[in-house]
C-alpha positions as CSV (number, residue, x, y, z in Angstrom):
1,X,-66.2,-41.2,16.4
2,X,-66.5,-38.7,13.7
3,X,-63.6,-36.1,14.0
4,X,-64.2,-32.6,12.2
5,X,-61.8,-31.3,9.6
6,X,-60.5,-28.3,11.8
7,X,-59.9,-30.5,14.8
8,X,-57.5,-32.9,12.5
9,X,-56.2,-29.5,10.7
10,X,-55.1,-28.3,14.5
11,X,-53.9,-32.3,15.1
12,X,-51.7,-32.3,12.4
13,X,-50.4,-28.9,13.0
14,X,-49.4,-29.5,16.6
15,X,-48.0,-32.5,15.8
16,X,-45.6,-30.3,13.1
17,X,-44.8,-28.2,15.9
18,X,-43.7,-30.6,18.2
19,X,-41.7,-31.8,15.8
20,X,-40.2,-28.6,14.5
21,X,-39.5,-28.1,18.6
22,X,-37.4,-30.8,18.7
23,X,-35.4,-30.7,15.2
24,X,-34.6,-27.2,16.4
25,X,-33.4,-28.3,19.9
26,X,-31.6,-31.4,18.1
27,X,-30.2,-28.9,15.6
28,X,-29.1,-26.5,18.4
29,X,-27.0,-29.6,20.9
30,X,-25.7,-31.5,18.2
31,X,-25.7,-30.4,14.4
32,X,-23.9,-27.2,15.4
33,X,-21.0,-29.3,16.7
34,X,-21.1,-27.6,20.5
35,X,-20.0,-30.6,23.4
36,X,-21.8,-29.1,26.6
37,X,-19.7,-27.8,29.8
38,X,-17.7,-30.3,30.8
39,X,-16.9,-30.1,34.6
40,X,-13.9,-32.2,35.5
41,X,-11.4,-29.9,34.2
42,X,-9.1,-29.7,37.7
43,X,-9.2,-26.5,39.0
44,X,-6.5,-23.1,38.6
45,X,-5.2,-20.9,41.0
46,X,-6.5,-17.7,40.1
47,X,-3.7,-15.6,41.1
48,X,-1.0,-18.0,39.6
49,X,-2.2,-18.2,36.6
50,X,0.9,-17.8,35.0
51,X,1.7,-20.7,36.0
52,X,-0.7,-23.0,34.9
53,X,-0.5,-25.2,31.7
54,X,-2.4,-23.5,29.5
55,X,-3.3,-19.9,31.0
56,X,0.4,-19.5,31.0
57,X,0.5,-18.0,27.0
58,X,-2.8,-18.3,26.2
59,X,-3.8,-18.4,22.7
60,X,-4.4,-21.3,20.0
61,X,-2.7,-24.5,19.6
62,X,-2.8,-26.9,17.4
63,X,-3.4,-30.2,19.0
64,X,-4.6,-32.5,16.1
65,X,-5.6,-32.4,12.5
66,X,-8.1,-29.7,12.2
67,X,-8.5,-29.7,16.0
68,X,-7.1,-27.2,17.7
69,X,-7.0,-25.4,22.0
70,X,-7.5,-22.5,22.7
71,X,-7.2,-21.3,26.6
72,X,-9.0,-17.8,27.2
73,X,-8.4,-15.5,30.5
74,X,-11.4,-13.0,31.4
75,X,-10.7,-10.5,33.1
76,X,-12.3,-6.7,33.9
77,X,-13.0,-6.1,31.6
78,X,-12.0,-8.1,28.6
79,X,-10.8,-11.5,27.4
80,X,-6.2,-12.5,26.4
81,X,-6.5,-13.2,23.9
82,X,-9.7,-11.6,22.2
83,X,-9.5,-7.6,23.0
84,X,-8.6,-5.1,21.2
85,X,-5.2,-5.0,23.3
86,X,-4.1,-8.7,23.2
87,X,-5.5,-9.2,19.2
88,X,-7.7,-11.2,18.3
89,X,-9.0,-15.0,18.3
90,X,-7.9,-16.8,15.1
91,X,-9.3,-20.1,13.8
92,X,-9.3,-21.6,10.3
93,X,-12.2,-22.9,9.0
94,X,-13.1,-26.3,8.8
95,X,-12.0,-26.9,12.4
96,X,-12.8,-28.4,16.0
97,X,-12.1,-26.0,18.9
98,X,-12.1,-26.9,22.3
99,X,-12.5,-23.8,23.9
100,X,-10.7,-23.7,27.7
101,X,-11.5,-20.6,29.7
102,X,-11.1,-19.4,32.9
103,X,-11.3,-16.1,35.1
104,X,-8.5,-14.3,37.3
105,X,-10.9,-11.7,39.4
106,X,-14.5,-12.2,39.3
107,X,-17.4,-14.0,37.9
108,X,-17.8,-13.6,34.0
109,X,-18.9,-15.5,30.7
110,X,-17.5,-16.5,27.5
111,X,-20.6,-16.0,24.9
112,X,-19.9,-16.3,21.2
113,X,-22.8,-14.1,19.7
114,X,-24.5,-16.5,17.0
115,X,-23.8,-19.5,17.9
116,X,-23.9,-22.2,21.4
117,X,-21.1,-21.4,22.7
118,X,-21.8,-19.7,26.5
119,X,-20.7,-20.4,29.9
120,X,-19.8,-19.3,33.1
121,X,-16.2,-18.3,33.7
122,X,-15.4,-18.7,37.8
123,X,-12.1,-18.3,39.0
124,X,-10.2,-21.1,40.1
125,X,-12.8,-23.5,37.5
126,X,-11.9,-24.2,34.1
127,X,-15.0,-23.9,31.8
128,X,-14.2,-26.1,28.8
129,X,-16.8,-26.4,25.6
130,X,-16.4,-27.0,22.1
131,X,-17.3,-26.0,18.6
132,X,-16.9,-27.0,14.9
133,X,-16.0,-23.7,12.9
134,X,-16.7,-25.0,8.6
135,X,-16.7,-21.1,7.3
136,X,-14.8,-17.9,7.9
137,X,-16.5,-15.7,9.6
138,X,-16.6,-13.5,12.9
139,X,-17.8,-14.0,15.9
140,X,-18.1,-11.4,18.9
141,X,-17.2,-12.4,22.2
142,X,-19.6,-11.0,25.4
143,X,-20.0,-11.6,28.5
144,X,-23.3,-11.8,30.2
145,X,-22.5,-12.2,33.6
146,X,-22.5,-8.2,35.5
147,X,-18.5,-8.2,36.4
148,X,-18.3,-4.1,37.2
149,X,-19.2,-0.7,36.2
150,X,-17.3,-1.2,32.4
151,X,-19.3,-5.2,32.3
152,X,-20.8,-3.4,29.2
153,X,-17.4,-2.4,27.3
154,X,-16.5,-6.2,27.5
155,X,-16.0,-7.9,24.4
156,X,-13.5,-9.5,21.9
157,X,-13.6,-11.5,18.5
158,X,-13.2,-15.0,17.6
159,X,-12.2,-14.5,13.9
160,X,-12.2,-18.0,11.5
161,X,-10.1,-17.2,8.4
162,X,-9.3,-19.1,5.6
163,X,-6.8,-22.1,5.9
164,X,-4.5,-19.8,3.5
165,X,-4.4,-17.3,6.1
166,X,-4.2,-19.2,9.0
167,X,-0.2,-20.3,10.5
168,X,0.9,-20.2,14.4
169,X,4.1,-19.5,13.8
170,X,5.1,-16.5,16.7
171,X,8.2,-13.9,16.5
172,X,9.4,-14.8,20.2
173,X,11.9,-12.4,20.0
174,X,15.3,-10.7,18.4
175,X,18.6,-9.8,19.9
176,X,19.9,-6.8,18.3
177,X,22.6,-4.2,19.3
178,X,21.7,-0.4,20.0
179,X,25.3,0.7,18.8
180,X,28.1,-1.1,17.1
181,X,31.8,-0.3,16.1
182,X,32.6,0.0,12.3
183,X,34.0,-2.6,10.9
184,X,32.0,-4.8,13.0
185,X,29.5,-7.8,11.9
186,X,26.4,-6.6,13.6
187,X,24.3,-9.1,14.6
188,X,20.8,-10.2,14.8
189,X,19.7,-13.3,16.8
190,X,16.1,-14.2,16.2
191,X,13.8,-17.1,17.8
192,X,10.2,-18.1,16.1
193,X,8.1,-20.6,17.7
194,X,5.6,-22.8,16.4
195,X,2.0,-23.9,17.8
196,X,1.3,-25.9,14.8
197,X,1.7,-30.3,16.1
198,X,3.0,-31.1,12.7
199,X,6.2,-30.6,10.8
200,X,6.2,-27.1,9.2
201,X,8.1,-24.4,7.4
202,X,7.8,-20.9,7.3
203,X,10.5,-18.3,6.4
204,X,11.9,-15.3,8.2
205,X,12.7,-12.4,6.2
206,X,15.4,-9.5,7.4
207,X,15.7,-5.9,6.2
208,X,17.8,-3.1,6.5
209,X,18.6,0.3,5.4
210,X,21.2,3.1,6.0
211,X,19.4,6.4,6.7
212,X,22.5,8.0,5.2
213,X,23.9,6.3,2.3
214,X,20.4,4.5,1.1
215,X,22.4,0.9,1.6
216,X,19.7,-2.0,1.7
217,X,20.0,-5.4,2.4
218,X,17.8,-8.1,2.5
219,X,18.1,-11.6,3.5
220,X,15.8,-14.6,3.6
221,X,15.7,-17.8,6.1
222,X,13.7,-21.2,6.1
223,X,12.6,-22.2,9.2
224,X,11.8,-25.6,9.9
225,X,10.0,-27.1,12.9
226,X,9.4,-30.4,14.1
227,X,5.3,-30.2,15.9
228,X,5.5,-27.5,18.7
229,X,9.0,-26.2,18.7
230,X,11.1,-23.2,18.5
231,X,13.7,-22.2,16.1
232,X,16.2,-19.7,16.1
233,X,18.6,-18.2,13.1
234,X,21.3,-14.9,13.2
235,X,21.3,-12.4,10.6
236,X,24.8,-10.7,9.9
237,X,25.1,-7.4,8.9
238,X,29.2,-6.3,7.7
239,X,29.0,-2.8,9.0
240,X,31.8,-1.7,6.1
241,X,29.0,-2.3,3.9
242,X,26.5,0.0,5.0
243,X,29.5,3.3,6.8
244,X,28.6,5.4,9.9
245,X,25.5,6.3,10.9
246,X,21.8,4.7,11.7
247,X,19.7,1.9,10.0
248,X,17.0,1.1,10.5
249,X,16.0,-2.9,10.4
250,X,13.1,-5.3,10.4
251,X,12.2,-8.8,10.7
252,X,9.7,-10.6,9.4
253,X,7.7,-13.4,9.9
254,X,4.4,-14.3,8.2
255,X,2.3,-11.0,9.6
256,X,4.6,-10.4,12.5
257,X,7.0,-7.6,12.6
258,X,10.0,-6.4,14.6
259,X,11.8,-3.8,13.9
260,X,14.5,-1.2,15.6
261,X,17.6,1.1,14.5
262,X,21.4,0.2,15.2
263,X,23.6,3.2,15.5
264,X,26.9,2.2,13.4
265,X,30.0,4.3,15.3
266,X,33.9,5.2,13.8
267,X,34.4,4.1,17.6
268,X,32.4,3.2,20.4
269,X,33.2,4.3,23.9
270,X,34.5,2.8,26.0
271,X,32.8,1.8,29.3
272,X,34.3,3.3,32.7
């Protein structure tokens, strides 16, 4: 059987198509790096989410070399962490992210525009997927499940940055007086905790100035931490160094910033 040109010009390009059909769907599951849904994650209790592993500080964490978690809450209408409220998503590049995310009201998704990544959020069900991240770029975050009259203002940002700029080190918090007695050390208690799961350093920077007299001071602290830990270092301040009046302070660590004003007094009063 004789066939004609055309019909083995149409052969041979249906056979390309099918092929190019399934590179692409190949491409799409696995060369990306996206793991599909995974349902046996046990289930949360929406309205407790606090205290579930996890959900209760949601954010990144390191949890291998260049693997990292992050747990995601939706919510109407938005994502913590992700919006423009609780900051954005961070990952460095040239990592593996198993994303974790869940929903405390109604029925949402978790859509990363541009790549694989989308599923169903349901409260009470973890939804757990992940992705390989190899270059810094941004990545908005929808959700294209209806959830409410604002479903459409519903979005966030998963941001991969360069490993340079990339450290889960937190400012947890600072203790610092509102008023203190010349002549009195005033004192600055601060605690930093780290998500990294290795050993790391970072430092943690204090400044202060009189309002009055110009008087700075600035002092510098390495912090050490041993995987996922928290650290905590005092700053002194001798208030017969800086006289009466206000200054203001700061502390520093990495991009994070605290800062406040201590009120330096001849005498404070006494309480009734």
């Amino acid at each position: 059987m004789q066939i004609h040109n055309y019909e083995k010009m149409w052969l041979v390009a249906a056979l390309v198509l099918i092929v190019a059909i399934i590179a692409t769907i190949t491409y799409g599951t696995v060369g990306l790096g996206i793991a599909m849904v995974d349902d046996t994650e046990d289930t949360v209790d929406p309205g407790a989410l606090e205290e579930e592993d996890g959900f209760d500080d949601p954010g990144v964490t390191q949890v291998g070399e260049n693997e990292y978690d992050v747990h995601v809450i939706a919510y109407q209408f938005g994502y913590d962490p992700g919006d423009e409220v609780n900051g954005e998503i961070q990952i460095p590049e040239d990592s593996e992210v198993n994303f974790y995310v869940t929903s405390r009201d109604v029925i949402h998704s978790f859509s990363l525009v541009g790549t694989n990544v989308n599923t169903m959020v349901v409260p009470g069900e973890v939804a757990a997927i992940t992705a390989e991240f190899d270059e810094p770029e941004r990545y908005g975050i929808i959700c294209n499940e209806y959830c409410g009259p604002q479903h459409h203002d519903m979005e966030g940002i998963v941001a991969v940055v360069p490993e340079e700029d990339f450290h889960l080190f937190t400012l947890e918090d600072v203790e610092a007086p509102d008023e203190v007695e010349l002549g009195d050390d005033a004192t600055f208690d601060v605690t930093v905790s780290s998500d990294h799961y290795d050993e790391r350093t970072t430092t943690a920077t204090f400044e202060a100035e009189n309002e009055t007299t110009g008087e700075e001071v600035e002092v510098e602290e390495e912090l050490t931490f041993d995987g996922h830990d928290t650290a905590e270092t005092t700053f002194t301040v001798d208030t017969d160094d800086f006289g009466t009046g206000d200054f203001d302070w700061t502390v520093t660590v990495e991009d994070e910033i605290e800062s406040g004003s201590v009120a330096v007094l001849e005498e404070l009063e006494e309480d009734e």
